[in-house]
VEXVO-533336 format. One line per 10 residues: number of its first residue (from 1); their letters; for each residue x, y, z of C-alpha. Coordinates in nm, 3 decimals, padded with zeros to 5 digits. Layout:
N
NUM = a = X,Y,Z | ...
//
This chain:
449
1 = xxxxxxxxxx = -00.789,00.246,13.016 | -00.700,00.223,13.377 | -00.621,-00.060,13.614 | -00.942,00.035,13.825 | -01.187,00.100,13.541 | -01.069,-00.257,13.314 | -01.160,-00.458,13.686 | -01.430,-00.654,13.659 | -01.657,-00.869,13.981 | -01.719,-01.207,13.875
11 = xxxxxxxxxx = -02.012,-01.299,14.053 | -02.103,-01.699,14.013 | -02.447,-01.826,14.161 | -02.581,-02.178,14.048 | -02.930,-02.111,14.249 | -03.007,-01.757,14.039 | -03.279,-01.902,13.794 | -03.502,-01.601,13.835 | -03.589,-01.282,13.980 | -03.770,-01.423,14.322
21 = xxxxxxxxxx = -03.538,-01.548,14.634 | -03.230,-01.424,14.835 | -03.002,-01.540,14.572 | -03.059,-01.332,14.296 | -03.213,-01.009,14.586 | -02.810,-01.054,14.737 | -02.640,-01.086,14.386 | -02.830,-00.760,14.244 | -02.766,-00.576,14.568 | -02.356,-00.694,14.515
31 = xxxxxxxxxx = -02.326,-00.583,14.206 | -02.488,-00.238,14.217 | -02.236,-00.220,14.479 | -02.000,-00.259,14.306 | -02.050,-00.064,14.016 | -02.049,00.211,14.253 | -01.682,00.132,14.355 | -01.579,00.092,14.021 | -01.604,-00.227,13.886 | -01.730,-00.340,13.596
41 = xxxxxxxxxx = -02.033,-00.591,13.675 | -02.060,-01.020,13.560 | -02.281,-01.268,13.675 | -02.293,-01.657,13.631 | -02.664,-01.801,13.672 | -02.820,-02.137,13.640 | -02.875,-02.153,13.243 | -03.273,-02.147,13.300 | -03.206,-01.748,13.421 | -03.422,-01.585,13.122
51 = xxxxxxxxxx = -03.522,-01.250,13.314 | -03.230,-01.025,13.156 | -03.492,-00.744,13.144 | -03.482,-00.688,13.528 | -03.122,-00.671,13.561 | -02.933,-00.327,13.423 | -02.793,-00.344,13.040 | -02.430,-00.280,13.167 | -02.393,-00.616,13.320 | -02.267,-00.913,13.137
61 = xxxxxxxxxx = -02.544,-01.198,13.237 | -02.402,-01.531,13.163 | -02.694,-01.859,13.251 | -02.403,-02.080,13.259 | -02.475,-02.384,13.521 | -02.699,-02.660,13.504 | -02.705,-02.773,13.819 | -02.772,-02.606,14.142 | -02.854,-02.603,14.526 | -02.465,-02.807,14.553
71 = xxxxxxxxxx = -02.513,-02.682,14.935 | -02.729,-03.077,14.909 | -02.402,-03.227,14.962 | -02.226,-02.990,15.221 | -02.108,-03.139,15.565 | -02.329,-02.846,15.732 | -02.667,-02.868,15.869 | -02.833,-02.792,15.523 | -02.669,-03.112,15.349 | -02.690,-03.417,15.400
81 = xxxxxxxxxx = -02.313,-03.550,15.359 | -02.160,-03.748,15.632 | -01.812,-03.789,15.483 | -01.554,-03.562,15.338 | -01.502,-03.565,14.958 | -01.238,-03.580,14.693 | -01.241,-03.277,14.443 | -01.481,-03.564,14.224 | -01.677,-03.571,14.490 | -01.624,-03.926,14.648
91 = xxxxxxxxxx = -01.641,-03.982,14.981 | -01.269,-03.988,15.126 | -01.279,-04.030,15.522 | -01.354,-04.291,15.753 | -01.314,-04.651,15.696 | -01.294,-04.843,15.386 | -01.598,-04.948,15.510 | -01.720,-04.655,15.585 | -01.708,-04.509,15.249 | -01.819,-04.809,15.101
101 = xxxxxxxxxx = -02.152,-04.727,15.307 | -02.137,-04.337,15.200 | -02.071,-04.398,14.814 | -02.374,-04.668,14.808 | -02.601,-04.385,14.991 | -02.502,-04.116,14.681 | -02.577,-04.373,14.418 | -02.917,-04.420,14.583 | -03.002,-04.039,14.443 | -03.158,-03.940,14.108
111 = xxxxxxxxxx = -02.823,-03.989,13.847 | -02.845,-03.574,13.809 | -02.827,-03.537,14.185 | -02.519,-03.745,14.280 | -02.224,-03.544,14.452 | -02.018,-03.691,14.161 | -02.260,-03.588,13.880 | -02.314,-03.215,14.069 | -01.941,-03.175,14.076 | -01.854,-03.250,13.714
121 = xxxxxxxxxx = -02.143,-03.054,13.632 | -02.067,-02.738,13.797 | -01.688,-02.780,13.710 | -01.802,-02.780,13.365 | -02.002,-02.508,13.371 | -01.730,-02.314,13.550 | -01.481,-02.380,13.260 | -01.660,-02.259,12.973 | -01.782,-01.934,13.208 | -01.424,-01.916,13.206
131 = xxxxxxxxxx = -01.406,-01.929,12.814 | -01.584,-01.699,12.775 | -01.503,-01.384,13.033 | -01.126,-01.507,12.967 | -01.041,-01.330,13.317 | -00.757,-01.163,13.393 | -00.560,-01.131,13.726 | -00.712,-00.724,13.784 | -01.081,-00.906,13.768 | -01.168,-01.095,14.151
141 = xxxxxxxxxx = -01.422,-01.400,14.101 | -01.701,-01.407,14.402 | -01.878,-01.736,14.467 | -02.230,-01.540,14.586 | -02.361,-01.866,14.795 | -02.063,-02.076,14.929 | -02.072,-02.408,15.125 | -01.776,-02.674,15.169 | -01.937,-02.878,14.855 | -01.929,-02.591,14.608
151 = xxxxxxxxxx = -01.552,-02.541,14.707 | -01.480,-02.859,14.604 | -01.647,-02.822,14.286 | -01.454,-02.463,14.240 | -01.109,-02.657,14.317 | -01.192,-02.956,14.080 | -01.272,-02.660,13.794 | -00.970,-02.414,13.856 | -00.749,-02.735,13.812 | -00.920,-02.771,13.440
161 = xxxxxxxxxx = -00.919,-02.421,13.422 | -00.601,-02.240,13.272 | -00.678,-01.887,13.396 | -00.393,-01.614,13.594 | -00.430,-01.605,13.948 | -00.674,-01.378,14.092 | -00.900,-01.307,14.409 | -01.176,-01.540,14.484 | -01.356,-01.432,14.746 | -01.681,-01.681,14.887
171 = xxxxxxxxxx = -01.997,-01.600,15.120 | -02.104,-01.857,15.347 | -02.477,-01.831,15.467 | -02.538,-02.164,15.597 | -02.489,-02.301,15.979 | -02.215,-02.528,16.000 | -02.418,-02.731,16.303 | -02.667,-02.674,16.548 | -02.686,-02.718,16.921 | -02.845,-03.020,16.926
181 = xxxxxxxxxx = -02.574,-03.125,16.654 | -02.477,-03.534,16.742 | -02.091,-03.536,16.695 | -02.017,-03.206,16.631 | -01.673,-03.243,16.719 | -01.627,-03.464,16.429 | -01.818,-03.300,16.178 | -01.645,-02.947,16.232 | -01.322,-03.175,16.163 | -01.471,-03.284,15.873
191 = xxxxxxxxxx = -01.586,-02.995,15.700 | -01.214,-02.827,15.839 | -01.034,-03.113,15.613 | -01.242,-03.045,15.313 | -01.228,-02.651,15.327 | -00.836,-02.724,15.358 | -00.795,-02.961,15.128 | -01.012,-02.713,14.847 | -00.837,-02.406,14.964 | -00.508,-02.542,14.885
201 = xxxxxxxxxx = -00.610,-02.758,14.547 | -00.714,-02.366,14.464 | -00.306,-02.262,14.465 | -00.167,-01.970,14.352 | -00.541,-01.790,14.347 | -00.593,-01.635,14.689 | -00.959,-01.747,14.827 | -01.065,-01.518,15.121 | -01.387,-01.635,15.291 | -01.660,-01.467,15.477
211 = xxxxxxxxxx = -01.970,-01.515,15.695 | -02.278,-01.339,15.712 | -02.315,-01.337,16.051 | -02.033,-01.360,16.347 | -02.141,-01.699,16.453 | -02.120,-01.797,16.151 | -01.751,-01.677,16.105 | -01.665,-01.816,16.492 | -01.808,-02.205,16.348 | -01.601,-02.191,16.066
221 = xxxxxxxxxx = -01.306,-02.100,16.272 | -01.377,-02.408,16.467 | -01.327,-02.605,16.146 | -00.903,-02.492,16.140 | -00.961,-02.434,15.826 | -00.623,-02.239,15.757 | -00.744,-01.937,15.642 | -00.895,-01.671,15.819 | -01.295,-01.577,15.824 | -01.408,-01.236,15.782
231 = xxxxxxxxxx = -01.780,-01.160,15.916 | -01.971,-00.919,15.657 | -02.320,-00.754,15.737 | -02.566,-00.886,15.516 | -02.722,-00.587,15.241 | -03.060,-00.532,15.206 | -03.238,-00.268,14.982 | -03.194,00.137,15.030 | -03.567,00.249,15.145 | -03.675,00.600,15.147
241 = xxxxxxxxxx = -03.908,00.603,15.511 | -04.259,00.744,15.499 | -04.411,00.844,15.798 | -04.537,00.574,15.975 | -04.933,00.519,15.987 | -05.125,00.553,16.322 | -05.444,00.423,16.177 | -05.642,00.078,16.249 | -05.601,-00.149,16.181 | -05.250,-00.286,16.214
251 = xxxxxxxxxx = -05.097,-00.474,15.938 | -04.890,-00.736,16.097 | -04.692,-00.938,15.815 | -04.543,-01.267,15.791 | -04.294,-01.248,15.496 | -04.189,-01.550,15.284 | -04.383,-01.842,15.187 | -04.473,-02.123,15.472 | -04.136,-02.326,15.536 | -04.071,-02.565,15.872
261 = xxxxxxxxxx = -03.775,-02.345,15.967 | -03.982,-02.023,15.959 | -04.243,-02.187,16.140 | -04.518,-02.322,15.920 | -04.663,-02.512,16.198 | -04.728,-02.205,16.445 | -04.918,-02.033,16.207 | -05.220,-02.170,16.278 | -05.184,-02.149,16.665 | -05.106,-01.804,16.652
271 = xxxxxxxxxx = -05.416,-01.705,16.430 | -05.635,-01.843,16.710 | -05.473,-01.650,16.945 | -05.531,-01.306,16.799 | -05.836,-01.399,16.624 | -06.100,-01.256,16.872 | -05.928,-00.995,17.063 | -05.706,-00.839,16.809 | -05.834,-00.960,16.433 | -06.196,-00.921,16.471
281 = xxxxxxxxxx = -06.172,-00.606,16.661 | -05.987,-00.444,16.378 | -05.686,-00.374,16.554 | -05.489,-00.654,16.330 | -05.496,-00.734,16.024 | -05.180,-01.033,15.926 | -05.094,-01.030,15.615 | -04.916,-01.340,15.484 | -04.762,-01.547,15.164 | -04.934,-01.876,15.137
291 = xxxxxxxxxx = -04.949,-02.139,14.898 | -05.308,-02.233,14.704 | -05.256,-02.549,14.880 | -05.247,-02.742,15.194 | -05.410,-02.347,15.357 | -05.676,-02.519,15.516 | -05.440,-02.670,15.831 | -05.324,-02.309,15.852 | -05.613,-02.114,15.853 | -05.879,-02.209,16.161
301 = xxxxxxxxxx = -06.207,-02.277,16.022 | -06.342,-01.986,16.151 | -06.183,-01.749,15.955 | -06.226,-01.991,15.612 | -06.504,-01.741,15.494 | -06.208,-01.438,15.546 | -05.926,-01.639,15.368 | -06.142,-01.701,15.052 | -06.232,-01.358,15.028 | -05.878,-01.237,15.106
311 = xxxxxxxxxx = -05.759,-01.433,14.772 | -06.061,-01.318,14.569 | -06.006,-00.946,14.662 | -06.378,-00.944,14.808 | -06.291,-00.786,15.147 | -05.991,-00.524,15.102 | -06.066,-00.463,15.489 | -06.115,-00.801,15.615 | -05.852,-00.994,15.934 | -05.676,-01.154,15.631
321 = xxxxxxxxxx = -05.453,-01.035,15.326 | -05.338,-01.342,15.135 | -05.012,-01.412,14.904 | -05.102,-01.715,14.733 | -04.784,-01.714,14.527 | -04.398,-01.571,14.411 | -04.377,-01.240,14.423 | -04.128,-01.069,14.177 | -03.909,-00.839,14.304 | -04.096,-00.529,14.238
331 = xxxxxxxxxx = -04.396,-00.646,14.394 | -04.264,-00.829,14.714 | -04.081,-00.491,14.828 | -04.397,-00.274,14.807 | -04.579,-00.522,14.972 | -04.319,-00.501,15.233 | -04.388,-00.122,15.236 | -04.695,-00.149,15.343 | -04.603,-00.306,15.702 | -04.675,-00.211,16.037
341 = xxxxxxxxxx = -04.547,-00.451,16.208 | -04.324,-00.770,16.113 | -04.382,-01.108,16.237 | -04.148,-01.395,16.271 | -04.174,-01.731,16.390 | -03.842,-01.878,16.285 | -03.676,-02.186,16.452 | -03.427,-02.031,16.650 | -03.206,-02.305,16.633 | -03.231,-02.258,16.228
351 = xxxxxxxxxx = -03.090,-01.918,16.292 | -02.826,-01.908,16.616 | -02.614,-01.846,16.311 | -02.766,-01.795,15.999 | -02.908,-01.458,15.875 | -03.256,-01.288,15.762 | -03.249,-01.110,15.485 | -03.668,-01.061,15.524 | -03.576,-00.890,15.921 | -03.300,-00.680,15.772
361 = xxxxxxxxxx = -03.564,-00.548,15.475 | -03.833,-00.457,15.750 | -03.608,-00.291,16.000 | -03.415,-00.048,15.688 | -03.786,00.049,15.641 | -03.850,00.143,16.056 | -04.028,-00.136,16.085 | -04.082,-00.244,16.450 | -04.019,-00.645,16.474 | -04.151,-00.950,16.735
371 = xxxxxxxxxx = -03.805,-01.207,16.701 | -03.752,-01.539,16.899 | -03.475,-01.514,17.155 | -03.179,-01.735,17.110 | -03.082,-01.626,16.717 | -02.916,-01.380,16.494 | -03.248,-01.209,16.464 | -03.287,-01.120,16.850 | -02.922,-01.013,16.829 | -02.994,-00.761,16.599
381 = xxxxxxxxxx = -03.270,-00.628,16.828 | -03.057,-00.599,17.140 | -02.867,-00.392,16.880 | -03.105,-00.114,16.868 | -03.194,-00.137,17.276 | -03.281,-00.465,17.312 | -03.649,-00.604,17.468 | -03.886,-00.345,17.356 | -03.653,-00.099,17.175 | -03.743,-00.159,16.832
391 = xxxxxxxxxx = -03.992,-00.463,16.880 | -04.003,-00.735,17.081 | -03.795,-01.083,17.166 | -04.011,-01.354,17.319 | -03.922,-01.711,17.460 | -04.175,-01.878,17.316 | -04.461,-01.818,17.070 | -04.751,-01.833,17.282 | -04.645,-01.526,17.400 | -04.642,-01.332,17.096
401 = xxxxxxxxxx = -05.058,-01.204,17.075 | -04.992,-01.052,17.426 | -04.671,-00.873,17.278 | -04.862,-00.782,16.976 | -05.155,-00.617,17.213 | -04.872,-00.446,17.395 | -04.771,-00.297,17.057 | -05.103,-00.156,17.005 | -05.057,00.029,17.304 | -04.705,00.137,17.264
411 = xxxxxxxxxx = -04.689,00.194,16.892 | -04.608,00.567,16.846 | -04.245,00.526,17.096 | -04.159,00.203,16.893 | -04.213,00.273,16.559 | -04.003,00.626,16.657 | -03.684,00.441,16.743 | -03.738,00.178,16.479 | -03.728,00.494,16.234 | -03.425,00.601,16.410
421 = xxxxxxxxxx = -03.273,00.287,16.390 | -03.333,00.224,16.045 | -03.076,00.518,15.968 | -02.782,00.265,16.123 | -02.923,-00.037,15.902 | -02.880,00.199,15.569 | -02.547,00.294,15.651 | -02.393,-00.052,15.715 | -02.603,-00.317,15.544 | -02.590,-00.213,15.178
431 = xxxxxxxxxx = -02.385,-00.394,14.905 | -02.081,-00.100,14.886 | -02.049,-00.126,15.226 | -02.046,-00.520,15.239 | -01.803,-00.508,14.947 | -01.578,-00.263,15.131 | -01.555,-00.507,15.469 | -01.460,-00.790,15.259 | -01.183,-00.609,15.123 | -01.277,-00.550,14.790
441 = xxxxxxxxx = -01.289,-00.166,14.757 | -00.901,-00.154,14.896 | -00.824,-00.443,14.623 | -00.955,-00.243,14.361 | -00.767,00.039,14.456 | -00.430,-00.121,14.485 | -00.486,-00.242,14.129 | -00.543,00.073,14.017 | -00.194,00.162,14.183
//
């Protein structure tokens, strides 16, 4: 057997514990990557992963890893770690004091979520993955969600771990700061000392790191990290486009259940703004994943009579159509199908540097888009023409029923470049192509040499 065709893609992800989520939607679209360059296709889970069914038979699914979410303890904006860390996960900067203060904060968490207790954890569950793919130096190991803490943890394991050197390659997704960051300076410094100090405690493998979106890649070059940071487009699923629909009313859909960074609080106010000239008229309907509970301070009272029969199926025509919970895979990207028009009311400070993986789904499908300015998802926009090309990018969300009225108006032109643009999204966001910009088709290939 061949160099090429023996190569197998390690793929390790400690927050894959079923089928719904980014983490297991970017692992599937990875490995049916590549599979189509040639590898042969593994993948690490948390151990309470049961849904083998809806992955294909030729991969090797391993639930290996009981704990999970280790981006809790990264020196980024989505942990909440304020000192570097030893590969055991103690804090190691600062003052004796200092880490006196930091060690006392960890112990105040649940035993099982302790930076200590996640690293042994996840080092152990690394080692016996190791056991039992017993890698060799033509497989390459990629770490599907990376942070600072997990690299730790991946350091702290390859030292227990007797395995030949081979290619680790690591995704980051998650902003390093924000704007508004206090003591950035210091922080970046921070997170730069722990990404070295992993990096090198990972000797002779060669890690190669990447971004999901250029800022991202230009804050972890802040960090002098010593290595170099390659930006990757983001996949999203292959759509075949239908012909977009010209009748009334609108669907207008908010994707992905209510969270504070994708603006759980607007929802409300922009309800009441569309409700009488653009909901009740039957020119919009908004469509929307939200929970059973806590609907009522999302929904105005007005329309309580149209939520209940949304979620009881009485009114397949009514203002509303209501996701009360999880979709599964299958489900979520038909319902996605069935858009008009996507809505988003992200935090743009959330997303200055992080990506959507919901905006990239709607726009392969020629999906016309209203984005907040100031983020990775208005970049993508100006992409495609900018202001109006492809959607629209407001300042603030009080302006988005007027830019939804103007899309009423205007919908024929936009949805024709959105199709147009959707061509570009296939070509470079899809999991070969991601795979072959982080260097992994040319590694396979000079194996196989």
């Amino acid at each position: 057997m061949s160099a090429s065709k023996s190569s197998r893609l390690i793929l390790v992800d400690d927050n894959i514990r079923n089928v719904g989520g980014h983490f297991f939607e970017l692992a599937t679209l990875l490995m049916t990557g590549a599979e189509s360059l040639g590898y042969r296709c593994v993948m690490a889970t948390h151990e309470s992963f049961d849904a083998l069914s809806s992955v294909p038979q030729s991969w090797n699914v391993l639930p290996t890893f009981q704990t999970r979410r280790m981006v809790r303890w990264s020196l980024g904006v989505d942990g909440k770690s304020t000192q570097s860390r030893d590969f055991d996960g103690r804090p190691n900067s600062g003052s004796v004091v200092d880490r006196a203060k930091a060690f006392a904060l960890d112990w105040m968490n649940p035993p099982a979520k302790r930076p200590t207790k996640m690293v042994s954890q996840w080092a152990n569950g690394f080692c016996n993955l190791m056991t039992q793919v017993r890698p060799t130096s033509s497989d390459s190991l990629l770490i599907n969600t990376g942070d600072d803490f997990v690299l730790l943890a991946l350091a702290a394991a390859l030292k227990r771990s007797p395995i030949p050197p081979m290619r680790i390659d690591v995704i980051f997704h998650f902003a390093l700061y924000e704007n508004d960051t206090p003591n950035r300076r210091e922080r970046l410094k921070l997170i730069g000392r722990q990404l070295q100090s992993a990096i090198k405690g990972m000797a002779p493998h060669r890690v190669c790191l990447h971004a999901t979106t250029t800022a991202l890649a230009a804050q972890l070059r802040e960090t002098e990290c010593g290595t170099s940071v390659n930006a990757i487009s983001y996949p999203t699923r292959q759509r075949l486009i239908d012909t977009p629909s010209i009748h009334f009313p609108v669907k207008a859909v908010l994707a992905g259940l209510p969270r504070a960074e994708k603006g759980s609080d607007a929802i409300s106010e922009l309800i009441t703004g569309i409700e009488k000239t653009l909901l009740k008229s039957g020119r919009i309907r908004l469509s929307m994943q939200m929970p059973a509970q806590k609907w009522e301070t999302m929904v105005p009272s007005s329309l309580h009579r149209s939520y209940r029969n949304a979620i009881s199926n009485a009114d397949s025509n009514g203002p509303l159509e209501i996701m009360t919970s999880n979709l599964s895979t299958t489900d979520y990207h038909r319902w996605l199908d069935t858009a008009d028009l996507g809505l988003f009311l992200y935090d743009p400070k959330r997303y200055v540097a992080r990506c959507s993986g919901v905006l990239l789904e709607m726009l392969a499908r020629g999906i016309p888009v209203i984005v907040p300015d100031r983020c990775w998802l208005a970049d993508q926009v100006r992409l495609a023409g900018g202001h109006r090309s492809i959607g629209f990018i407001y300042q603030d969300r009080s302006e988005i029923p007027e830019l939804m009225r103007q899309f009423v108006k205007r919908r024929t032109e936009i949805q024709g470049r959105s199709i147009e643009h959707a061509r570009v999204i296939a070509k470079r966001h899809n999991g070969q192509n991601t795979l072959q910009e982080m260097g992994l088709a040319e590694n396979r290939e000079q194996r196989a040499a």
